[in-house]
C-alpha positions as CSV (number, residue, x, y, z in Angstrom):
1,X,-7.6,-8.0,-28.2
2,X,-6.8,-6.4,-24.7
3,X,-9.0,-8.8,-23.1
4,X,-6.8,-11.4,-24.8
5,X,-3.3,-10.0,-24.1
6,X,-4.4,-9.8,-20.5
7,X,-5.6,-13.3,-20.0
8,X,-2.2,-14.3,-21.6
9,X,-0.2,-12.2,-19.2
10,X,-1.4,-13.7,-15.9
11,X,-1.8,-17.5,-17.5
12,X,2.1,-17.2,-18.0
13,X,2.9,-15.5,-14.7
14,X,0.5,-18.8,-12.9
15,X,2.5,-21.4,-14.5
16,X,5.8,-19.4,-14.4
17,X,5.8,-19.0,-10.6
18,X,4.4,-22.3,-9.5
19,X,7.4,-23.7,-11.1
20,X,10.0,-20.9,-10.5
21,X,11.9,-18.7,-8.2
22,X,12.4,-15.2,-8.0
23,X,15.1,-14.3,-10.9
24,X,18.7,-13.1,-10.5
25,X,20.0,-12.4,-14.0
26,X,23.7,-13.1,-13.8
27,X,25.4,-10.2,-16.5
28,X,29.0,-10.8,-16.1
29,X,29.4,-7.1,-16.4
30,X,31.2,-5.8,-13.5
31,X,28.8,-3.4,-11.5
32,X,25.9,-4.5,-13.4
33,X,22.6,-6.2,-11.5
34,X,19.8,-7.1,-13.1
35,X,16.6,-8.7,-11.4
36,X,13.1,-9.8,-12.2
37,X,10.1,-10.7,-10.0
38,X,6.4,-11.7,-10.2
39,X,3.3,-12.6,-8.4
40,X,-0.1,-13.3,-8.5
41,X,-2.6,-13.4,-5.9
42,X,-6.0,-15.2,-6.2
43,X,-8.3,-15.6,-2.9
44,X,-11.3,-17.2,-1.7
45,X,-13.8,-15.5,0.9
46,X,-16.9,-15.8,3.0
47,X,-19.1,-12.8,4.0
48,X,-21.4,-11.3,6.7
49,X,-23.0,-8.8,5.2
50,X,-19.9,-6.4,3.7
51,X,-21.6,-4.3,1.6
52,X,-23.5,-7.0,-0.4
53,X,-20.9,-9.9,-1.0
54,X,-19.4,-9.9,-5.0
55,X,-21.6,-13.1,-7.3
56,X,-18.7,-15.0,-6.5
57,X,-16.7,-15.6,-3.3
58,X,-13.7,-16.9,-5.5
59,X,-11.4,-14.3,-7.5
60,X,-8.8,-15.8,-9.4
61,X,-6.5,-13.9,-10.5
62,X,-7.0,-10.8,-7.9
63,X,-4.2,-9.2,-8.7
64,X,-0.8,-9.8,-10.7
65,X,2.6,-7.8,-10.2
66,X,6.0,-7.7,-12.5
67,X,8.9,-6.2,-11.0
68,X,12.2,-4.8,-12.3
69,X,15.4,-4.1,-10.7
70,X,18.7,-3.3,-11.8
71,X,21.9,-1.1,-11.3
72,X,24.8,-0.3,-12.8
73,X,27.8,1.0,-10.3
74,X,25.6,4.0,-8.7
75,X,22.5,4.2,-10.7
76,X,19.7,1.7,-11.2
77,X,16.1,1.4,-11.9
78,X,13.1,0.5,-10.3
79,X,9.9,-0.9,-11.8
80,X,6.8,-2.7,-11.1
81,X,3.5,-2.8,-12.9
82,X,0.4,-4.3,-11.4
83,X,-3.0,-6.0,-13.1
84,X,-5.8,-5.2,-10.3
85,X,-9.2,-6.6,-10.6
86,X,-11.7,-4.7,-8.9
87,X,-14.4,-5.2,-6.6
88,X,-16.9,-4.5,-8.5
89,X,-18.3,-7.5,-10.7
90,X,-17.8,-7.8,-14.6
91,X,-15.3,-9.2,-16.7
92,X,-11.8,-9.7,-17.3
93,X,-12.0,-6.8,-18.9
94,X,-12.2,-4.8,-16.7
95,X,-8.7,-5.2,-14.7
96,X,-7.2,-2.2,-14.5
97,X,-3.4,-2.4,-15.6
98,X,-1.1,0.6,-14.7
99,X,2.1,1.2,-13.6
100,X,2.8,1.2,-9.7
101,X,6.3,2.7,-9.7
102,X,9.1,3.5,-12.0
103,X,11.9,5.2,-11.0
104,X,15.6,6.2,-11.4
105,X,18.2,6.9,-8.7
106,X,21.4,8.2,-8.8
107,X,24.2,7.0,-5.4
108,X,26.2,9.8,-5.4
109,X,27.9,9.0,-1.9
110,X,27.2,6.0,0.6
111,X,25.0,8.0,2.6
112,X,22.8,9.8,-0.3
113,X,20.2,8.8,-2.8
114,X,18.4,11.1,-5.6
115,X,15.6,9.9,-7.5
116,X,12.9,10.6,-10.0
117,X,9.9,9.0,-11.6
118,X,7.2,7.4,-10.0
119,X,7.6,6.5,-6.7
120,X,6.4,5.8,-3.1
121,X,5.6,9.2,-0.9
122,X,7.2,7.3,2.2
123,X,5.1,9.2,4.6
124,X,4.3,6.4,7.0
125,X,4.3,3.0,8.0
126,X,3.7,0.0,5.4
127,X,1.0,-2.7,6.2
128,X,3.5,-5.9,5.7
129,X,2.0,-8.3,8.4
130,X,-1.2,-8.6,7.0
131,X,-2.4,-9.2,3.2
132,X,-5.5,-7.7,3.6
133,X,-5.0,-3.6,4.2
134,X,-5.1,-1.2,7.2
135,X,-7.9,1.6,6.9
136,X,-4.8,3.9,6.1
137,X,-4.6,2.6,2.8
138,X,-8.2,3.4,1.2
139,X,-7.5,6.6,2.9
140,X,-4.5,7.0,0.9
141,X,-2.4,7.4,4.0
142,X,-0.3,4.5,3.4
143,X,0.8,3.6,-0.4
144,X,0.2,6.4,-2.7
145,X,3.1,6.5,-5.4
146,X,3.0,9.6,-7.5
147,X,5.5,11.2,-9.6
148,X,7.9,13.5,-8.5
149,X,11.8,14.1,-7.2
150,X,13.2,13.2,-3.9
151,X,16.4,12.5,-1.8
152,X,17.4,10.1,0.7
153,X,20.2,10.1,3.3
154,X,21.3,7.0,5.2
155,X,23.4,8.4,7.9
156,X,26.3,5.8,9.2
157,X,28.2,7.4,12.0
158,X,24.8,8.2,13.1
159,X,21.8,6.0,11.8
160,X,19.8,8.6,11.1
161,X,17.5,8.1,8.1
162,X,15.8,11.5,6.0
163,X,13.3,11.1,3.4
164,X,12.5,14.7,1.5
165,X,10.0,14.6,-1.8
166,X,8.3,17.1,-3.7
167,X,5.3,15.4,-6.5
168,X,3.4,17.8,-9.0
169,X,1.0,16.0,-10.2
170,X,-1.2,12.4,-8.9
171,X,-0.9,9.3,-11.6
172,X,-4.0,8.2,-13.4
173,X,-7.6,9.9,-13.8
174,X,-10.5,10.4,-11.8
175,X,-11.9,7.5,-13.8
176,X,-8.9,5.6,-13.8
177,X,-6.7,6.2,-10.8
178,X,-3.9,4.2,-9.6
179,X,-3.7,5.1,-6.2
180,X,-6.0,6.0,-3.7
181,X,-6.4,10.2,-3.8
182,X,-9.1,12.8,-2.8
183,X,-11.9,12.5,-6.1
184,X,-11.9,16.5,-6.2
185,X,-9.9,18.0,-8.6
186,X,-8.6,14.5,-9.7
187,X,-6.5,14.3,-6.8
188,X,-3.8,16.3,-4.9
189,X,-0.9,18.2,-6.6
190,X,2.1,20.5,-5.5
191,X,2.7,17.5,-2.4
192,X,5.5,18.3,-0.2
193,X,6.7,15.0,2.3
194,X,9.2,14.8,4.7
195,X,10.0,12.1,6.6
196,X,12.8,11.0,9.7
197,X,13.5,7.5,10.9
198,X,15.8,7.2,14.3
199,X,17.1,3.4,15.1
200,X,17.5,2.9,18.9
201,X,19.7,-0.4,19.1
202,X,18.1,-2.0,22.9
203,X,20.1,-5.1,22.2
204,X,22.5,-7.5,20.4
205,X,18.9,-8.6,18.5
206,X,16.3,-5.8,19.6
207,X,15.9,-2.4,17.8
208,X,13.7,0.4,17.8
209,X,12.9,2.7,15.6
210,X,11.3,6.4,15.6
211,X,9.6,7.9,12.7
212,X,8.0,11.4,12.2
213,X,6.6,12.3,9.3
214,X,5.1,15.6,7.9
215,X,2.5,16.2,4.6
216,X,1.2,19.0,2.3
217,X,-1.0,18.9,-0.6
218,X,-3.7,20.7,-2.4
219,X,-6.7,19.8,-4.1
220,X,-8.6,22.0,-7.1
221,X,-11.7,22.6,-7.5
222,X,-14.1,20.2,-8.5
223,X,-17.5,18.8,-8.6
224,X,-17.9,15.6,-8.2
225,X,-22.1,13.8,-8.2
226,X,-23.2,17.2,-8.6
227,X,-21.6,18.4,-5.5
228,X,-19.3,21.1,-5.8
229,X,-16.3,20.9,-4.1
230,X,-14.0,24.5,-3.6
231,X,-9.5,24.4,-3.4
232,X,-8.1,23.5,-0.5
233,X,-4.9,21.6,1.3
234,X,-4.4,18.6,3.0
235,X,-2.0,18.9,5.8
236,X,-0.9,15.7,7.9
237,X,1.5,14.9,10.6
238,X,2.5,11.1,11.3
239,X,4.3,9.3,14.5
240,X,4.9,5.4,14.4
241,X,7.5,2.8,16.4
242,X,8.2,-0.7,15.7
243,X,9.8,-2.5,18.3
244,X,11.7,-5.7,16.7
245,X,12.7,-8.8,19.7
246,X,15.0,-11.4,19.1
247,X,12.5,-14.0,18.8
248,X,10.5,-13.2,15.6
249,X,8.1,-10.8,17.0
250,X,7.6,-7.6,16.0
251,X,5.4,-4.6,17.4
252,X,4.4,-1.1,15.4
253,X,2.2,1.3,16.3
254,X,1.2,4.4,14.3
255,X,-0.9,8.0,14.9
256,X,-1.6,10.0,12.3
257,X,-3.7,13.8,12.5
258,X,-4.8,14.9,8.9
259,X,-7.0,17.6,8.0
260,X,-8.5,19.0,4.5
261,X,-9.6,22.7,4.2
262,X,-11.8,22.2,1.0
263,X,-15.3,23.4,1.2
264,X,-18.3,20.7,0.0
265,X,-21.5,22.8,-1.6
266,X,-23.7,20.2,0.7
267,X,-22.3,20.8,3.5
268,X,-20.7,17.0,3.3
269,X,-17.8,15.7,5.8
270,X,-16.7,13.2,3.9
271,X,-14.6,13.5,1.1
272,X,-14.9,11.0,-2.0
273,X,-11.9,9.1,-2.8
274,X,-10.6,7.0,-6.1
275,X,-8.2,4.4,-6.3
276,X,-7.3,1.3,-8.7
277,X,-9.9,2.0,-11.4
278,X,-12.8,2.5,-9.2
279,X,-13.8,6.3,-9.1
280,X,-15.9,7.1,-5.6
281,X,-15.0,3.8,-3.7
282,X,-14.3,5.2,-0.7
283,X,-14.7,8.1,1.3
284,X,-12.7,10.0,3.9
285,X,-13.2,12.7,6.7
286,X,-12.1,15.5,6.2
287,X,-10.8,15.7,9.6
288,X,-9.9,12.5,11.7
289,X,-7.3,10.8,13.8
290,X,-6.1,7.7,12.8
291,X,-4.2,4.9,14.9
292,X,-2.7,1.7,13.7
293,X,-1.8,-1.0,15.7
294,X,0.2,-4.2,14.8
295,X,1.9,-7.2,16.0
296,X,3.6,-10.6,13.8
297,X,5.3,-13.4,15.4
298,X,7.3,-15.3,13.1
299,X,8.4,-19.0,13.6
300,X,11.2,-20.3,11.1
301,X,10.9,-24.2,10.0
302,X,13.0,-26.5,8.0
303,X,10.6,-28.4,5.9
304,X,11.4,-28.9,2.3
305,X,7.6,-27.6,1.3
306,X,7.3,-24.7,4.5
307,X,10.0,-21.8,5.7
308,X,7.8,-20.5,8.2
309,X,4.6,-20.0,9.9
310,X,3.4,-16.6,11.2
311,X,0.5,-15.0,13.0
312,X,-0.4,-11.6,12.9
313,X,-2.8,-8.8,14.3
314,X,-3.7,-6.0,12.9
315,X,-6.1,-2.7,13.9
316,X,-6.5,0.3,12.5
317,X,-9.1,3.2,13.9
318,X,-10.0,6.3,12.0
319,X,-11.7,8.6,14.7
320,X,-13.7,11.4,12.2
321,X,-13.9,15.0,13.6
322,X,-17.8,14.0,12.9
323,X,-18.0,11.4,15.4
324,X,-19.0,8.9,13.0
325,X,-16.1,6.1,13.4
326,X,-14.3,3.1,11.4
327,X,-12.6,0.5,12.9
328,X,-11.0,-2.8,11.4
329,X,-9.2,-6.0,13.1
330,X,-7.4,-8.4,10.9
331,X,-6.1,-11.3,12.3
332,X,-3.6,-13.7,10.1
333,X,-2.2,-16.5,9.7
334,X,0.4,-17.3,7.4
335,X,2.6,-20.4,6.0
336,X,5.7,-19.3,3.4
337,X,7.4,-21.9,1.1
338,X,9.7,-21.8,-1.9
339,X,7.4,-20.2,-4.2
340,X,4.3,-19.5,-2.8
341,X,2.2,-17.8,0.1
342,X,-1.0,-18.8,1.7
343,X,-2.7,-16.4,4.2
344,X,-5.9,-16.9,6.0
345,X,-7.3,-13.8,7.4
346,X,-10.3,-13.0,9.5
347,X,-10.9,-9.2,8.8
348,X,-13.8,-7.1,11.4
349,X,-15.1,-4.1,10.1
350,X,-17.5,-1.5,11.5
351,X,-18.2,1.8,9.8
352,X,-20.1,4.3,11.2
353,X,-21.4,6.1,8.1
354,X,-23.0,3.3,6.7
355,X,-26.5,2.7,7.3
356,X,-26.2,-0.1,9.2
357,X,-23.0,0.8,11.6
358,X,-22.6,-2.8,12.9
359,X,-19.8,-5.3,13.2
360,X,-19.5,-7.1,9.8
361,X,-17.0,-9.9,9.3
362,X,-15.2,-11.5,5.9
363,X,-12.7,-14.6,6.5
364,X,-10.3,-14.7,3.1
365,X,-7.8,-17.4,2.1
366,X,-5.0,-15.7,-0.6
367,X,-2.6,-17.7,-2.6
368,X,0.6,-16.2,-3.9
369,X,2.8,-17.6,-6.8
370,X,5.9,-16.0,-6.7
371,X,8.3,-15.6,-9.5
């Protein structure tokens, strides 16, 4: 039966949003917005020797996303929930379904936002130029939504932008997660982020922006394939720019020091991590730098079938404490129209921990239906 009502959910979000656009829900209640959106990604790739490629090079659907947004006056609600597939091979199955955020906000002035629910930490930047992630992701670095209460203020007179949250507990379990956390002790709790934003206006059309971010957490004890893994904290400092031109091109580039003072049994320097329904599917240091370095050019067109082209580069470096290294380059190149999105992406990827530390290469092709 859940099989079923799966394989129903994604065969009407593939026909919906060939045919359809993204929904505006017109109320006639003053105040009132109400909005719906969906995609689904399939993709097609070729491997060198990534970890043993999956039976098939062709993974339709990948993933699926619904989205909700509406307000009413100076409150609202936001909502998405994702279908994920996951690397490993098996059946429809075994998608893991879960809820990505959903949260409620509360405008009490211009400038201020409170929310609550589930929601993104905001510690750093967001991979947006490239479908396939930066290494700050599978870190959980980059999109980790947990639950928790935060604020937001959006200054005007001065453009400063704050970002304060506070999240008790992570979402999911260590068998089902739906982000990617530290494995021991199910994740990290008691997480403290803070984050500022400065826009630096260079021109009529070029901006700059500052950020500087800050991050606490704890992890319980735990033992996880019979290694035993003591309490401990994750503390984390973040710096990132993005330069925007006039032209469609846009540069970022991000540092990020983070540290964990949980003690392995074995003497390990690598931390397990969970994410999406796959327990242990990566691993971190527990000490590294990590840099991030990124670049899209955007060229709008006029075609009735195609809005724009772009090409993007992307690298990400996570320098462990252990000298054993990981480095990925993704370059992409992307075509937009009315409802769909077609990236082809060559991705690079060495790590150092594996057995075989060379260079290994996977070229993807993702198709997005929006809705």
């Amino acid at each position: 039966m859940k099989k079923r009502l799966i394989t129903f959910c994604l065969l009407v979000l593939f026909f919906g949003a060939t045919y359809a656009r993204a929904i505006d829900i017109k109320t006639g209640v003053e105040g009132f917005s109400l909005a719906l959106r969906a995609d689904i990604d399939g993709l097609f790739s070729f491997y060198k020797d990534w970890n043993r490629a999956p039976k098939s090079p062709l993974r339709f659907p990948d993933r699926a996303y619904l989205g909700l947004y509406s307000e009413y006056k100076d409150v609202g609600i936001e909502a998405s929930y994702y279908i994920y597939k996951p690397w490993s091979s098996g059946s429809l199955a075994q998608y893991s379904h879960f809820w990505h955020k959903i949260f409620f906000y509360w405008k009490p002035s211009e400038t201020l936002m409170i929310k609550a629910g589930l929601f993104d930490l905001n510690f750093g930047l967001k991979f947006d130029s490239t479908w396939w992630m930066a290494l700050q992701w599978p870190l959980g670095l980059e999109e980790p939504y947990d639950t928790g209460l935060g604020i937001e203020y959006h200054g005007q007179k001065t453009p400063l932008n704050f970002y304060l949250s506070y999240f008790r507990e992570k979402e999911g379990t260590y068998q089902q997660p739906a982000a990617y956390d530290p494995a021991p002790g199910t994740g990290e709790k008691d997480i403290i982020v803070g984050r500022i934003t400065y826009p630096f206006k260079l021109g009529e059309s070029t901006k700059l922006v500052v950020g500087l971010a800050g991050y606490h957490g704890r992890t319980e004890e735990n033992v996880i394939n019979e290694t035993a893994w003591s309490a401990g904290n994750r503390n984390m400092f973040d710096a990132d720019i993005t330069l925007s031109l006039p032209f469609g091109l846009t540069f970022s580039g991000e540092y990020i020091h983070f540290k964990f003072s949980a003690v392995p049994s074995d003497g390990s320097f690598w931390m397990p991590m969970s994410g999406f329904g796959m327990p242990d599917y990566f691993a971190t240091p527990l000490e590294a730098d990590v840099f991030w370095l990124d670049g899209i050019y955007t060229r709008p067109l006029n075609y009735k079938f195609l809005q724009s082209v772009s090409l993007a580069n992307n690298f990400s470096a996570v320098k462990s404490k252990d000298g054993k290294n990981i480095y990925q380059n993704v370059v992409s190149l992307q075509f937009k129209s009315v409802s769909t999105y077609t990236w082809i992406e060559w991705i690079m990827y060495k790590n150092e921990t594996l057995p075989d530390p060379g260079w290994n290469w996977n070229v993807t092709i993702i198709l997005r239906y929006s809705l």
